[in-house]
N, CA, C and O of each residue as an XYZ file, in Angstrom:
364
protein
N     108.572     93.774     78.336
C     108.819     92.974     79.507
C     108.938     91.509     79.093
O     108.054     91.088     78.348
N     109.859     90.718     79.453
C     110.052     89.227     79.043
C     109.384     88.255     80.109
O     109.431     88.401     81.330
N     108.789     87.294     79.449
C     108.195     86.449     80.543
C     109.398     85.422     80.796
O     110.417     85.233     80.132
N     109.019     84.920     81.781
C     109.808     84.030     82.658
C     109.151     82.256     82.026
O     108.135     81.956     81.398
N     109.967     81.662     82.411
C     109.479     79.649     81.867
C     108.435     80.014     82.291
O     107.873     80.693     81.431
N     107.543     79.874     83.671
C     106.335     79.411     83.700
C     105.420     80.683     83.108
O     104.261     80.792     83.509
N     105.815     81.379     82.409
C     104.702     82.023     81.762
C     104.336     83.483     82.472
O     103.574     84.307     81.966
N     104.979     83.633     83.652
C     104.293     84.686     84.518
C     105.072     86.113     83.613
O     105.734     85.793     82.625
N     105.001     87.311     83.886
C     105.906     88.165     83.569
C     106.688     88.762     84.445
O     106.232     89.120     85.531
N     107.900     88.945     84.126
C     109.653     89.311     85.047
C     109.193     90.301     85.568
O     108.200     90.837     85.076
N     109.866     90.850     86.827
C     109.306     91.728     87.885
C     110.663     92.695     87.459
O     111.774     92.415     87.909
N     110.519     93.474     86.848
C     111.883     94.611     86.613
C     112.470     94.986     87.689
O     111.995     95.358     88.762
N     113.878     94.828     87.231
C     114.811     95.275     88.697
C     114.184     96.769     89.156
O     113.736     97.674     88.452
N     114.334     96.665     90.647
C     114.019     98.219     91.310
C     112.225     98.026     91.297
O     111.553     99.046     91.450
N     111.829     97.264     91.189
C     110.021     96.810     91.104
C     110.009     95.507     92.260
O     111.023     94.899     92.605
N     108.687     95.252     92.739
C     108.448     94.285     93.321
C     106.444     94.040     93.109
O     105.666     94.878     92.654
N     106.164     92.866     93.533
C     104.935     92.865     92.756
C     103.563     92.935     94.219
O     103.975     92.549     95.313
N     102.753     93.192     94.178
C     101.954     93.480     95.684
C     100.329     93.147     95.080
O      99.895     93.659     94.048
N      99.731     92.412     95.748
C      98.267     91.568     95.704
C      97.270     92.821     95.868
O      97.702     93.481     96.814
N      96.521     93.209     95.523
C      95.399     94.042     96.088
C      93.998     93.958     95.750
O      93.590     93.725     94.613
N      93.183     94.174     96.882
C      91.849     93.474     96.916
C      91.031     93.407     98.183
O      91.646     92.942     99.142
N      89.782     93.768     98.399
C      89.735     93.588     99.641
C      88.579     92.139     99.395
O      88.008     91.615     98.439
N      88.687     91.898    101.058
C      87.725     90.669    101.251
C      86.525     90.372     99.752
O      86.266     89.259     99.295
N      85.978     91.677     99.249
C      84.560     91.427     99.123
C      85.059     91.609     97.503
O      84.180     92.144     96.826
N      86.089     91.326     96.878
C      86.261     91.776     95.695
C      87.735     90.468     94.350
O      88.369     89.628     94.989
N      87.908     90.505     93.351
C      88.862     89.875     93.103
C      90.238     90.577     93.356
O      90.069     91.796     93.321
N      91.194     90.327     93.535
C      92.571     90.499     94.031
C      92.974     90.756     92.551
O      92.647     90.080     91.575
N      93.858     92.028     92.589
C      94.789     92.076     91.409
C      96.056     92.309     91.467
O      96.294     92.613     92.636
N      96.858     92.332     90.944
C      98.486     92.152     90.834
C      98.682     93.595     90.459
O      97.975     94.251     89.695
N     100.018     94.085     91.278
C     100.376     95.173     90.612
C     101.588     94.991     90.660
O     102.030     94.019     91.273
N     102.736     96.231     89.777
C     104.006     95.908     89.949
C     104.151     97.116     90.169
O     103.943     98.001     89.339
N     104.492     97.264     91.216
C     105.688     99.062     91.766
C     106.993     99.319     92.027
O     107.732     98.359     92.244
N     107.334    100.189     92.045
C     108.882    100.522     92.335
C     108.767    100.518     94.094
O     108.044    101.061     94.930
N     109.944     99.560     94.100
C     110.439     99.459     95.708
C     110.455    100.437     96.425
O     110.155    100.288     97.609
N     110.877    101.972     95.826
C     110.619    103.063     96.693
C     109.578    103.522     97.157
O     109.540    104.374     98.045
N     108.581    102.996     96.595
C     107.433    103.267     97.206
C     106.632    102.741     98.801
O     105.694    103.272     99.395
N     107.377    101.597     99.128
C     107.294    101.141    100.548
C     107.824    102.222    101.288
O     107.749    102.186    102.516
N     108.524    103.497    100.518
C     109.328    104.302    102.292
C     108.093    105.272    101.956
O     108.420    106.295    102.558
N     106.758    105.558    101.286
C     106.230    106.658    101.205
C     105.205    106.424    102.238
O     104.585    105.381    102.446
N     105.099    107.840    103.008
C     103.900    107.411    104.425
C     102.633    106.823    103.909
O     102.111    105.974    104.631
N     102.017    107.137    102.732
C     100.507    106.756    102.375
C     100.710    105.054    102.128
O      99.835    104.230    102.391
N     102.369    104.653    101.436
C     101.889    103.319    101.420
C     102.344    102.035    102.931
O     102.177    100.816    102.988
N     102.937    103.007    103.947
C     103.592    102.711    105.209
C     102.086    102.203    105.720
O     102.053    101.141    106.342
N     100.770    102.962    105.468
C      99.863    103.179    106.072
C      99.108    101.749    105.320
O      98.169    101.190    105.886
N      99.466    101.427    104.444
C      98.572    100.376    103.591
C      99.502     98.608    104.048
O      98.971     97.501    104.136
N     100.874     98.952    104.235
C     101.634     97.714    104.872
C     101.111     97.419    106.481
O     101.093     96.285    106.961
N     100.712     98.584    107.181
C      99.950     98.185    108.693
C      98.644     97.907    107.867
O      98.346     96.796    108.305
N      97.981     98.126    107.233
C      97.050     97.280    107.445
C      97.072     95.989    107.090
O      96.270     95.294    107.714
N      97.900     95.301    106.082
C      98.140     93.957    105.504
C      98.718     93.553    107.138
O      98.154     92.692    107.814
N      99.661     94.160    107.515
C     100.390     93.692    108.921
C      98.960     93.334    110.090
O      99.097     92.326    110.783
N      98.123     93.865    110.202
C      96.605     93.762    110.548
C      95.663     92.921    110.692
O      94.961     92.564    111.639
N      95.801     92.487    108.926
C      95.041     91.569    108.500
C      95.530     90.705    108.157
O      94.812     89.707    108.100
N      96.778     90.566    107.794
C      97.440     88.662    107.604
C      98.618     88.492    108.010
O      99.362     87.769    107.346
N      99.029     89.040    109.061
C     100.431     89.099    109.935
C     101.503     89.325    109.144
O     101.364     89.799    108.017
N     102.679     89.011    109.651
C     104.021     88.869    108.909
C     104.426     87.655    108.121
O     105.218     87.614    107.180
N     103.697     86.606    108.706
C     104.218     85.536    107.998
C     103.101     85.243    106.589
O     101.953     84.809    106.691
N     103.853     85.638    105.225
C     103.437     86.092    104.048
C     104.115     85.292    103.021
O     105.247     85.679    102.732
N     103.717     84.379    102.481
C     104.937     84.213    101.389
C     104.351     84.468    100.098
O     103.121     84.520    100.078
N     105.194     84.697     98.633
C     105.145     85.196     98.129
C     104.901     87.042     97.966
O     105.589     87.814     98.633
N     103.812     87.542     96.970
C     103.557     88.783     97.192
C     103.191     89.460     98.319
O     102.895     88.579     99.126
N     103.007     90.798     98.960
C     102.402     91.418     99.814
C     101.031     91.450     99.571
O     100.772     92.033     98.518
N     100.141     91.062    100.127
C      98.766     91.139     99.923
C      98.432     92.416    100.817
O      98.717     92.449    102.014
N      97.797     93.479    100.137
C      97.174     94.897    100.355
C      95.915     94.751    100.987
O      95.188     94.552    100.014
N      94.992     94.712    102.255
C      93.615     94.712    102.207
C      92.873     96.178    101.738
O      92.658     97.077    102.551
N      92.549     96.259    100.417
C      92.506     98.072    100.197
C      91.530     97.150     98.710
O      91.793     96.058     98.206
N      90.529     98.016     98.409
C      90.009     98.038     97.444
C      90.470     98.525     96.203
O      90.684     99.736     96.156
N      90.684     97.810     95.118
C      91.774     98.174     93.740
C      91.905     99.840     93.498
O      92.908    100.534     93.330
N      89.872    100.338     93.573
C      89.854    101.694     93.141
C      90.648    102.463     94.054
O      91.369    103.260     93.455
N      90.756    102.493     95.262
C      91.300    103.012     96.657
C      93.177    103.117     96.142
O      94.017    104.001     95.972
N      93.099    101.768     96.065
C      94.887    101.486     96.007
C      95.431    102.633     94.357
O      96.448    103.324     94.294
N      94.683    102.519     93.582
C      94.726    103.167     92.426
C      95.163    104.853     92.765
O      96.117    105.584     92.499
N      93.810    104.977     93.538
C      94.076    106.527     93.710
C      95.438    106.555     94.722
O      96.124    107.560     94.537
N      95.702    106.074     95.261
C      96.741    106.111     96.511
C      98.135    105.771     95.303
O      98.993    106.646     95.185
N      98.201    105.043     94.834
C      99.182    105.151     93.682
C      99.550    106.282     92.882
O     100.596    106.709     92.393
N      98.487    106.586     92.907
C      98.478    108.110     92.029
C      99.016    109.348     92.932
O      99.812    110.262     92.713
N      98.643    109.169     93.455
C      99.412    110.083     94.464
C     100.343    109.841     94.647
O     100.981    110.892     94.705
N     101.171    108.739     94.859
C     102.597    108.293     95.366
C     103.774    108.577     94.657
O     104.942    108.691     95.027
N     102.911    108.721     92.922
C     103.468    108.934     91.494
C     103.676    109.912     91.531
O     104.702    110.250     90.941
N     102.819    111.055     92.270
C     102.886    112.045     91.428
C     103.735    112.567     93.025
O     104.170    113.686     92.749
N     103.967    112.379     93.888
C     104.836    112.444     94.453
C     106.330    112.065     93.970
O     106.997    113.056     93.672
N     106.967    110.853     93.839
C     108.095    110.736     93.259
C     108.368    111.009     91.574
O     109.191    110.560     90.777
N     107.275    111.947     91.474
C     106.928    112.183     89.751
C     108.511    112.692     89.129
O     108.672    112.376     87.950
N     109.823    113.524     89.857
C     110.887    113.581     89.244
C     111.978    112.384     89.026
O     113.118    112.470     88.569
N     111.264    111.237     89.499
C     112.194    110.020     89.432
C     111.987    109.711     87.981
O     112.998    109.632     87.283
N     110.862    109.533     87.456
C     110.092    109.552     85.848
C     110.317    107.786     86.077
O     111.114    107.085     85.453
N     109.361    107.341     87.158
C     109.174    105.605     87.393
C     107.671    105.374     87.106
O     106.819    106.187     87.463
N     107.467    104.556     86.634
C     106.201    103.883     85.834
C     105.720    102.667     86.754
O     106.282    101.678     87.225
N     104.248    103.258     86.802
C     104.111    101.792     87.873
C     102.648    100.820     86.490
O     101.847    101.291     85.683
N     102.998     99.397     86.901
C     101.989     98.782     85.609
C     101.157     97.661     86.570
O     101.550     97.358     87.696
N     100.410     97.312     86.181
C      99.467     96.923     86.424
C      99.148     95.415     86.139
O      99.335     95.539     84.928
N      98.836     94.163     86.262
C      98.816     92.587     85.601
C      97.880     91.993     86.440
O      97.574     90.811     86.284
């Protein structure tokens, strides 16, 4: 993966990058494949950000979901679109 000038790392085409963390914990960065917003388990995780910090968002999507929570829910989402053979990473 190539970093970008200020140092951050490039968000691969067909990826987008999403905040996760809840109130009581540090926030971590993840990077997923865009298809994963049409899957119901993560439809269910955008109402709650929609919930808890409205629409008006800039930058990343911030998740209110605890990392371990969002992890397992990833895992599932994977192993749902598991014949696409898409890699989700973590920063």
């Amino acid at each position: 993966m190539m970093k970008e000038e200020d140092g951050k790392l490039k968000i691969p085409r067909g990826c987008m990058a999403v905040m996760v963390g809840h109130e009581d914990e540090e926030k971590k960065r993840f990077i997923i494949p865009v298809m994963y917003i049409n899957h119901p388990l993560f439809i269910e995780l955008l109402k709650d950000a929609e919930l808890e910090y409205g629409f008006h968002n800039q930058g990343p999507i911030n998740i209110p979901c605890h990392v371990q929570d969002f992890c397992n829910i990833q895992t599932m989402i994977h192993q749902d679109y598991q014949h696409h053979h898409v890699f989700c990473f973590k920063y």
